[in-house]
C-alpha positions in Angstrom: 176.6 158.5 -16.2 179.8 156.6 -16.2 179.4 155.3 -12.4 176.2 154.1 -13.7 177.8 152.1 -16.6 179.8 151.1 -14.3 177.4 149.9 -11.8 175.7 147.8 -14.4 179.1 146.0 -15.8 180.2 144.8 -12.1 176.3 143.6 -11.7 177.0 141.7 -15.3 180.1 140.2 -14.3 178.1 139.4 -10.8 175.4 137.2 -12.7 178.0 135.5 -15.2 179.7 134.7 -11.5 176.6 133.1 -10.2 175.8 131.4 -13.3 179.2 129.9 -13.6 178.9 128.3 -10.1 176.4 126.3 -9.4 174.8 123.9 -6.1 174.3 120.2 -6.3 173.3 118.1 -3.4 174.3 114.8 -1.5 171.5 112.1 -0.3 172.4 113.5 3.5 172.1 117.2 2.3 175.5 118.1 2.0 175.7 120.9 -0.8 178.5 120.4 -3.6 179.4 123.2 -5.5 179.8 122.6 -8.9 181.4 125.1 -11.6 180.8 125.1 -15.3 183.8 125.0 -18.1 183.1 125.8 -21.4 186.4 126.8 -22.8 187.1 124.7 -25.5 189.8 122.0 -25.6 193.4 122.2 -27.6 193.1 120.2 -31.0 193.9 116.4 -30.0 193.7 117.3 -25.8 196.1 119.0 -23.5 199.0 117.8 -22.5 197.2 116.1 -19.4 194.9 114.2 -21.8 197.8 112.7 -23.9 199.5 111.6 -21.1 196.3 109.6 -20.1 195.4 108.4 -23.4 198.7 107.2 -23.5 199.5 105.0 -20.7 195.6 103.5 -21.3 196.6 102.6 -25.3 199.5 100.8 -23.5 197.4 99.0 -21.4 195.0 97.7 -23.7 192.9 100.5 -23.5 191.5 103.4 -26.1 189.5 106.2 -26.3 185.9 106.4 -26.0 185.3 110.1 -27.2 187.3 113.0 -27.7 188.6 116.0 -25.3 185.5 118.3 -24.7 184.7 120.5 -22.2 181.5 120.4 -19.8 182.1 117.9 -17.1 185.4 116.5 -15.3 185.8 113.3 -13.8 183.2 113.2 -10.9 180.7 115.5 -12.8 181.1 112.8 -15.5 180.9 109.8 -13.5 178.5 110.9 -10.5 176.4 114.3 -11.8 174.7 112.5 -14.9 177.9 113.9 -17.3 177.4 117.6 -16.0 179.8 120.3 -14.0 183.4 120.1 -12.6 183.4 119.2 -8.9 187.0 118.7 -7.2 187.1 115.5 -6.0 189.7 116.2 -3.9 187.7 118.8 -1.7 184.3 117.0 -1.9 185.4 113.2 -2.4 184.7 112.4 1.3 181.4 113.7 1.1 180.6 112.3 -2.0 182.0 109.1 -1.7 180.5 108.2 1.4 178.2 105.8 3.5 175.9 109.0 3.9 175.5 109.4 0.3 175.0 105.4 -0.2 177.7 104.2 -1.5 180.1 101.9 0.9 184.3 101.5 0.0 185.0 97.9 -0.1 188.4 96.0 -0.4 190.2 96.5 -4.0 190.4 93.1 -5.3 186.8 92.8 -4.6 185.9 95.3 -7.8 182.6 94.6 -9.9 181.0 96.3 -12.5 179.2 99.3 -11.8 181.5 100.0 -8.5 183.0 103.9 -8.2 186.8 103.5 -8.4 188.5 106.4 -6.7 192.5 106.8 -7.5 194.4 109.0 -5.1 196.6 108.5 -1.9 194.9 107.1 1.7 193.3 110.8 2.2 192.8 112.5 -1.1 191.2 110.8 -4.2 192.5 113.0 -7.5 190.2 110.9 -9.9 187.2 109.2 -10.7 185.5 106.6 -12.5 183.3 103.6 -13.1 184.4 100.4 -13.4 183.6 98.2 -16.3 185.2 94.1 -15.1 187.9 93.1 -12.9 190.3 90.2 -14.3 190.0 87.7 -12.3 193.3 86.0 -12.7 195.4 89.7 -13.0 193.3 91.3 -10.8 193.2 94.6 -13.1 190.2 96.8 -12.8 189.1 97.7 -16.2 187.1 101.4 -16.2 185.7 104.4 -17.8 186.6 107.7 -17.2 186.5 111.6 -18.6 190.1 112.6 -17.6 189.9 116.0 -16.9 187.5 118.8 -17.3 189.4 119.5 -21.0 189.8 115.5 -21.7 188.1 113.1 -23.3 186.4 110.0 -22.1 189.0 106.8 -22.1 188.6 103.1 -20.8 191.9 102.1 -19.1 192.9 99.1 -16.4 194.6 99.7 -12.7 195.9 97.6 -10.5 193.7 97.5 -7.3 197.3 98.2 -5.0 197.7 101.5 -7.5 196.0 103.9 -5.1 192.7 102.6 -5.6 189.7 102.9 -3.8 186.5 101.4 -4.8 183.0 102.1 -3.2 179.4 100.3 -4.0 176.0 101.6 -3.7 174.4 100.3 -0.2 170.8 99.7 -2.2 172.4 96.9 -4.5 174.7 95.2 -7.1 174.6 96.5 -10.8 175.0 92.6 -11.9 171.6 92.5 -10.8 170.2 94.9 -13.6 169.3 93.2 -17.0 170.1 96.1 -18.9 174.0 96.9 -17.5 174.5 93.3 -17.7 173.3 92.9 -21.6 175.7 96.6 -22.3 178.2 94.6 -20.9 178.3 91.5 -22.9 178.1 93.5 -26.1 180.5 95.9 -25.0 183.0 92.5 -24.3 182.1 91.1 -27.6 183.2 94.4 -29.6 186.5 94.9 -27.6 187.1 91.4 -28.3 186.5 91.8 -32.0 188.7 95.0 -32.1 191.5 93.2 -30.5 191.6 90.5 -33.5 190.0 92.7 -35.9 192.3 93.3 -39.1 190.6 97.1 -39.8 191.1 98.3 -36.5 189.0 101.7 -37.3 186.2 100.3 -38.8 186.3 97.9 -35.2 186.8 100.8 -33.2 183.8 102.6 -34.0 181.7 100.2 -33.4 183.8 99.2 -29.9 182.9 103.4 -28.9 179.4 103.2 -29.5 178.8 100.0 -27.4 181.2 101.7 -24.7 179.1 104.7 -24.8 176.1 102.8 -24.4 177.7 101.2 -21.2 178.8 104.3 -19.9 175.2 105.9 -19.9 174.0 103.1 -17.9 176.6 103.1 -15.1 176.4 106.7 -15.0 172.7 106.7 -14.2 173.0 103.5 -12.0 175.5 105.3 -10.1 174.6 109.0 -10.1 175.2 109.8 -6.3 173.7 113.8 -6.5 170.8 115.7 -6.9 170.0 119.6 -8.0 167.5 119.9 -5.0 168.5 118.6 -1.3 166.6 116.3 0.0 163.3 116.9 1.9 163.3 116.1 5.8 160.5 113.7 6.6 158.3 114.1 9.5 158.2 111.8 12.1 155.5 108.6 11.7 152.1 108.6 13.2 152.5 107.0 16.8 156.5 107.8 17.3 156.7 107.7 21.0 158.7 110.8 21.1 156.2 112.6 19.6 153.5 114.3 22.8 150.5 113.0 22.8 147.6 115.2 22.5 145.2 115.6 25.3 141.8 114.0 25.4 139.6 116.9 25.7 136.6 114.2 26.7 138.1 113.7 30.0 138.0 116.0 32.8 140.8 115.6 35.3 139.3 117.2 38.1 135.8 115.4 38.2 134.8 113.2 41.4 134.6 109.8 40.3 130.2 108.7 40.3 129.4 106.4 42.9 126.7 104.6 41.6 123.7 102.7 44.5 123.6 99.3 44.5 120.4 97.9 42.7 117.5 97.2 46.3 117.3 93.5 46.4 113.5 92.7 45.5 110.6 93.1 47.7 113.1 96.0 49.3 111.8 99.6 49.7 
């Protein structure tokens, strides 16, 4: 009896395993892992969290929403908000020409770009960048921290261990509705800036963030849950074998046939 109770708690703790772990997918078919975190977050963040909150309040920046669990920074940024993936083991599959999205040079940002910060092989962070100042050259961008954090928007020098890659199928200037988010996005941080009740500002600066942020994310959402079906080859690829044609016999004599007699001929 007990062996059997304790069959059925090591199955248990098997399935709470599986469930915590999941499988996402990139565009070539390379399979992510993602895990799930649902502890919940110290009142105010970790210490991690303040840090970053910090240094973006001193660069003009704020926070967006609070420290929650759920997502980290590249299940935030490129998994539609959902699941911690380590960008440190999966970045180079992620953030890759195989997965559509190409690096280009730092000072070249736009909106809607992934910016990756890390060393020259190992990106620790991710996020989506908002504008790039074009006389500073400061990348301005949105971010969930960590998988305890909150969401912040903070500014980077593009020499600052950044890397930023675009999606190969186009620009998000080119879509109406980033572009409109983004104007009254600007226009609320402006007013916040100058504003003389800085809360009241604030709130309505985090809502037009927010609605940003769910556009970039679904412009830039780089996996899938299923991997992606292998197409057959087109009708009439030449390495493809043509069939045989049934109607012809290969061994048949070829039929001679008489010439016509010319008239008044027997």
């Amino acid at each position: 009896m007990l062996s059997s109770v304790r069959s059925l708690i090591l199955v248990f703790c098997l399935v709470l395993c599986v469930a915590a772990q999941t499988v996402v997918y990139t565009r070539d078919g390379s399979a992510i892992p993602v895990e799930s975190n649902d502890n919940t977050p110290p009142e105010g963040g970790n210490a991690k969290y303040q840090t970053a909150l910090g240094r973006a309040e001193s660069h003009g920046g704020f926070q967006v929403d609070p420290p929650a669990s759920g997502s980290n920074c590249v299940g935030w940024a490129l998994n539609g908000g959902q699941g911690v993936i380590d960008p440190g083991e999966h970045g180079d599959a992620i953030l890759s020409e195989e997965n559509g999205l190409q690096e280009q040079p730092g000072d070249s940002a736009e909106i809607g770009d992934v910016i990756g910060i890390g060393s020259a092989d190992t990106i620790s962070h991710v996020g989506l960048v908002i504008s790039r100042d074009g006389q500073t050259g400061e990348i301005e961008y949105i971010s969930k921290t960590d998988d305890q954090g909150g969401v912040v928007v903070d500014r980077i020098k593009p020499d600052d261990g950044v890397h930023i890659y675009r999606k190969t199928e186009g620009s998000a200037r080119d879509d109406p509705g980033i572009q409109d988010a983004r104007y009254e996005y600007k226009d609320a941080y402006l007013k916040w800036r100058s504003a003389e009740d800085k809360d009241a500002a604030l709130k309505t600066l985090q809502e037009k963030a927010r609605a940003l942020a769910e556009k970039l994310q679904a412009f830039d959402r780089s996996l899938r849950a299923t991997p992606p079906v292998a197409k057959s080859p087109p009708s009439g690829d030449p390495r493809k074998t043509p069939e045989p044609n049934l109607l012809i016999n290969p061994h048949a004599r070829p039929v001679t046939v008489p010439p016509t007699c010319p008239p008044g001929g027997h």
